[in-house]
C-alpha positions as a LaTeX table, in Angstrom:
\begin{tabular}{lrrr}
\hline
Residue & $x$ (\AA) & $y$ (\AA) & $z$ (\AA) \\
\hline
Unk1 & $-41.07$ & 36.03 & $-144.01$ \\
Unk2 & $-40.41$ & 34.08 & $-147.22$ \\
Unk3 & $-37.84$ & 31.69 & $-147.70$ \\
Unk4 & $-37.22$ & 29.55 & $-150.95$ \\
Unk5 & $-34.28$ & 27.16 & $-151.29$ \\
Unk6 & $-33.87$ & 24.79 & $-154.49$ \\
Unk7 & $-31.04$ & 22.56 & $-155.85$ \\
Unk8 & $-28.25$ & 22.66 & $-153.30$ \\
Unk9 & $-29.55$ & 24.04 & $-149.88$ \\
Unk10 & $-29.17$ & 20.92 & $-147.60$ \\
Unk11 & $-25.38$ & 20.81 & $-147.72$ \\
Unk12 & $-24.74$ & 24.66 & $-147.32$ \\
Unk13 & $-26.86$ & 25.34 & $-144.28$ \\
Unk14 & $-26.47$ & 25.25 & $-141.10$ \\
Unk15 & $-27.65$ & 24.66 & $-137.69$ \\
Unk16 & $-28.36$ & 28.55 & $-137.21$ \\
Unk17 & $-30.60$ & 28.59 & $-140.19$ \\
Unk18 & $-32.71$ & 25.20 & $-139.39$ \\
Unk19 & $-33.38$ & 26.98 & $-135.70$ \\
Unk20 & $-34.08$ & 30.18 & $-137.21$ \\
Unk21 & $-36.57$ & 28.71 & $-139.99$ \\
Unk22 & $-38.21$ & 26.89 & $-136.59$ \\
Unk23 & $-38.73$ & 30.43 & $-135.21$ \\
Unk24 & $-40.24$ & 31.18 & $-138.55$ \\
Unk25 & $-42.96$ & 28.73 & $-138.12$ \\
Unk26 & $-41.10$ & 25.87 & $-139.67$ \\
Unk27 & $-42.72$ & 22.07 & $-138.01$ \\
Unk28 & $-40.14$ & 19.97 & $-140.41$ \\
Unk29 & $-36.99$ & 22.41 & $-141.91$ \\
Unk30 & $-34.93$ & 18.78 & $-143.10$ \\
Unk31 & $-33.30$ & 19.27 & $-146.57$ \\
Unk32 & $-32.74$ & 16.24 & $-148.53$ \\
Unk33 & $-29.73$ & 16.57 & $-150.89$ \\
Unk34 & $-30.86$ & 18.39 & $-154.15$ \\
Unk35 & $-34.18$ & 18.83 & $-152.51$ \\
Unk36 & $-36.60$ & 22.27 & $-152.52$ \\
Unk37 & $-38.10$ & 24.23 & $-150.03$ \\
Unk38 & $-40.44$ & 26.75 & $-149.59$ \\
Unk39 & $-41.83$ & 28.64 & $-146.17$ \\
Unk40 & $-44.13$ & 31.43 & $-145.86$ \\
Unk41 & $-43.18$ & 31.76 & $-142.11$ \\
Unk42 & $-43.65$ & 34.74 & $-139.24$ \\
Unk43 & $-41.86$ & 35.20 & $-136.26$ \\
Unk44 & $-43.98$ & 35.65 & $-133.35$ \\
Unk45 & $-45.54$ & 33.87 & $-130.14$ \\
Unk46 & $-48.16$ & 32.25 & $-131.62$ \\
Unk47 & $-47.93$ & 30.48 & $-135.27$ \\
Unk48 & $-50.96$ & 31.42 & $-137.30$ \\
Unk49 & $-53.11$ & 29.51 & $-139.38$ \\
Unk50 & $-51.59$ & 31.04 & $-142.83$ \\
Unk51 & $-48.24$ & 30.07 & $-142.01$ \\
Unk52 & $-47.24$ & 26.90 & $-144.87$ \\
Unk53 & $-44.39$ & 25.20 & $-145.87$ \\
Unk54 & $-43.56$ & 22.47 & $-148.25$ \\
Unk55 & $-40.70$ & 20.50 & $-149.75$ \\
Unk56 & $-40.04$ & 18.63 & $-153.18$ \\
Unk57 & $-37.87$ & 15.57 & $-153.27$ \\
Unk58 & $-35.06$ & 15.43 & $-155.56$ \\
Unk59 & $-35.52$ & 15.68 & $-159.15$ \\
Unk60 & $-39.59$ & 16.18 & $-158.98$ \\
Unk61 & $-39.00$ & 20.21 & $-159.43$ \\
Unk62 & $-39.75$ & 23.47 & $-157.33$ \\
Unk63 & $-41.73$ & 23.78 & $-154.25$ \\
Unk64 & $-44.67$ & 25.70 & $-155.40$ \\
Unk65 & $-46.53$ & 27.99 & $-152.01$ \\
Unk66 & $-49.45$ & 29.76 & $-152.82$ \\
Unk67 & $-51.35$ & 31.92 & $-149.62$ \\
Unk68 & $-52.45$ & 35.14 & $-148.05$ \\
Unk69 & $-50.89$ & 36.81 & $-145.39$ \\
Unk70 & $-53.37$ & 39.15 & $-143.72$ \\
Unk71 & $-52.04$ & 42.69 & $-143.30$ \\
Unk72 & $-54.29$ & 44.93 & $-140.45$ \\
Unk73 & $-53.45$ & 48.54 & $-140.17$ \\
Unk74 & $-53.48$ & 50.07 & $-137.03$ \\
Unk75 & $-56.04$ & 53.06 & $-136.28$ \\
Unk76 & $-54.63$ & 56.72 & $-137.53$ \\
Unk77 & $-54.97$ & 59.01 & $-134.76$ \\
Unk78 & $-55.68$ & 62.49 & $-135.33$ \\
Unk79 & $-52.90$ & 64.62 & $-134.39$ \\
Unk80 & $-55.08$ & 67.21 & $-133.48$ \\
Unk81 & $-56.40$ & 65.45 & $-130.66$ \\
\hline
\end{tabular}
């Protein structure tokens, strides 16, 4: 899950969207007015280790993420048996 919010985010969202970005992974989801924020989140039991987020104060620009979300296939049966 990715979410990005820059400029005005603080004073449009609302308590539904701080608990979901929690669920996401989120350890700190507090918007400052005319802050950004960036999340590379996942919802699951456990958080994992790639799981970042990151905020900008006011007036010092985008939140910048960089990572790597690991992606494992499952094994292809054959449907032959």
């Amino acid at each position: 899950m990715l979410v990005a919010l820059q400029d005005e985010g603080a004073d449009q969202i609302k308590t539904e969207a701080y608990d979901a970005l929690k669920i996401a992974g989120s350890l700190d989801p507090v918007l400052e007015f005319r802050s950004s924020y960036a999340l590379i989140g996942y919802k699951g039991p456990t958080r994992p280790t790639w799981v970042k987020e990151s905020k900008s104060k006011p007036g010092l620009g985008p939140t910048v993420l960089e990572g790597a979300v690991p992606f494992i296939l499952p094994p292809v049966r054959n449907p032959e048996g």
